[in-house]
N, C-alpha and C positions, 0 to 999 in steps of 0.2 A: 202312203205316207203323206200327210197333209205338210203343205211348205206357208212356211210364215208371209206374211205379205210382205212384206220387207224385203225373205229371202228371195222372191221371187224376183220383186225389183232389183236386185242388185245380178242376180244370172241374166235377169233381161238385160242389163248392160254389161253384162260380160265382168263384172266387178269381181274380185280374188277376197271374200272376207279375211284370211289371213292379211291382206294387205293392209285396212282398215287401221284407222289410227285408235288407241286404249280408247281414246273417248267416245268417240266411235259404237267401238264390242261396245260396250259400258251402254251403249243405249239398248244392245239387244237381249241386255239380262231382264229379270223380270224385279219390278220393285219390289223394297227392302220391306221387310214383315214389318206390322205394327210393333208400337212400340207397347212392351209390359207394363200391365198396370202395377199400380205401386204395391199391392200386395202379393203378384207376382215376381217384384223385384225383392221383396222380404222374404219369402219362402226361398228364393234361389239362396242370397244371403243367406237365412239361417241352413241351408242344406250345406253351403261352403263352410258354417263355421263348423258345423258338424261332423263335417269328413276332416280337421283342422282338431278335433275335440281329441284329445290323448287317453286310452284306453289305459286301467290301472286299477289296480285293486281296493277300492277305495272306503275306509267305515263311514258310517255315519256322523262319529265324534267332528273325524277330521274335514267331512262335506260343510256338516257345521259352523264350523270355527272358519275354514275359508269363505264360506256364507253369511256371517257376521261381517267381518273382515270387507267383503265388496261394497254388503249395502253401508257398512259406514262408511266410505270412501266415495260410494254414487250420490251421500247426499251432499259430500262438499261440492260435486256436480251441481246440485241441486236439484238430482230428481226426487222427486219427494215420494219416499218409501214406496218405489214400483216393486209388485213383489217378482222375489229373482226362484224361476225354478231352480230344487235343489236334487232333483230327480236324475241319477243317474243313469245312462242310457241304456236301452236291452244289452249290448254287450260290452261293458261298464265304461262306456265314454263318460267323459267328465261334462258335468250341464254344459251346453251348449250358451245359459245366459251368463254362464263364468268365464267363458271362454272369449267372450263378443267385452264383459266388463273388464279382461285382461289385457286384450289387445287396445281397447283405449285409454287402460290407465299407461301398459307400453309409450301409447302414442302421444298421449298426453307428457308425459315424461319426457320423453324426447324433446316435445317443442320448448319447454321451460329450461332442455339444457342440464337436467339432472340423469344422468344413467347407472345411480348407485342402486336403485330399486327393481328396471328389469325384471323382467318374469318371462322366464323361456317355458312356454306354453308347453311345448313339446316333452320339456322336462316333468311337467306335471304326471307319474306313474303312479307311486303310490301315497301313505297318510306324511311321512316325513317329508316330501316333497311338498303337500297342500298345505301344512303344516309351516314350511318357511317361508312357501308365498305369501302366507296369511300376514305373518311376521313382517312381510316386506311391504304389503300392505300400509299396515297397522302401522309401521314406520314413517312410509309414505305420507301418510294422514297426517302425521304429528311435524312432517318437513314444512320448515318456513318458507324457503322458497317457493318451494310447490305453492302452498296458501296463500302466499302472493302473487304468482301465476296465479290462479284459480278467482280470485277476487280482481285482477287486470280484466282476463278474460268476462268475468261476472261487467265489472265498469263498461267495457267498449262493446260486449252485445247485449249486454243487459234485457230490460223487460222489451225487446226490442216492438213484439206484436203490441206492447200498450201503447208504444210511442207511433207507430204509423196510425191513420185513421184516413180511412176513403171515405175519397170525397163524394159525395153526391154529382150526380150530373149535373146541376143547377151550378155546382163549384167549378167543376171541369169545363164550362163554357161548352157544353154539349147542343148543338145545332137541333132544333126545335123543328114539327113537323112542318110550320108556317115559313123557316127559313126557307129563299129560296136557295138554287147553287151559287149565283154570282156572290149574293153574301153571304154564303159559305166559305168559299174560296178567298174571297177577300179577308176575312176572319184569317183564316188559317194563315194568311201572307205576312199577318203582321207580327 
């Protein structure tokens, strides 16, 4: 059994690792895995919304008409007509992109302080149930408040990526190869 160099220092002086302070252990674990790229942080997300997806008997008519129902509601969002699968799942889970567009009109709803609309995901089983979301939807859509929410929100982050612009180095006062350190350092003092 090969012994860590560490473990060995610490039996060379007789040291008890149980005794060791947390921070201590904490050095002799091994570092934290990289961190997931953003497209494996989307596939975990959609796998969560997916196991989150309510399995139901569901037709066509009524995939539909809940179908309708989101994307006019994502565009008061403003996403402009991203299309929403309507594909439901091998073992009739409800679209996974309905289920992701429910939980943020939920949350969206909440922040504005309206809870007459609500959509208990879970409850989604069959066409009567997609049927009155849709409704609650469509409702939704047509609430003032909401569309006042939705236009705040629209005001305060607005086209935000049009309004930043980076600056060039030449802007940022970025140190030149000719600089030398001392007026470097002096630079940055002031």
């Amino acid at each position: 059994m090969a012994i860590r160099p560490r473990q060995a220092e610490m039996d060379a002086l007789g040291v008890d690792p149980e005794m060791l302070s947390p921070m201590e252990q904490g050095k002799e674990q091994a570092a934290p895995a990289a961190m997931p790229d953003s497209s494996e942080l989307e596939e975990g997300f959609d796998g969560m919304m997916m196991e989150m997806s309510p399995m139901g008997d569901y037709s066509e008519d009524s995939i539909r008409t809940l179908g309708s129902a989101v994307q006019m509601i994502l565009e008061l969002f403003g996403a402009e007509a991203m299309p929403i699968s309507m594909e439901v799942g091998p073992n009739g889970e409800l679209p996974v992109d309905f289920v992701k567009a429910i939980m943020m009109l939920n949350q969206a709803q909440q922040d504005a302080g309206i809870m007459d609309y609500i959509i208990d995901v879970e409850a989604l089983k069959d066409d009567r149930s997609l049927t009155e979301a849709a409704g609650k939807i469509m409702a939704l859509s047509k609430n003032q408040t909401f569309r006042s929410f939705l236009a705040q929100l629209d005001e305060a982050f607005g086209d935000v990526a049009d309004e930043v612009e980076t600056p060039s180095l030449a802007e940022m006062d970025a140190p030149t190869e000719e600089m030398n350190e001392d007026e470097l350092f002096m630079r940055r003092m002031k």
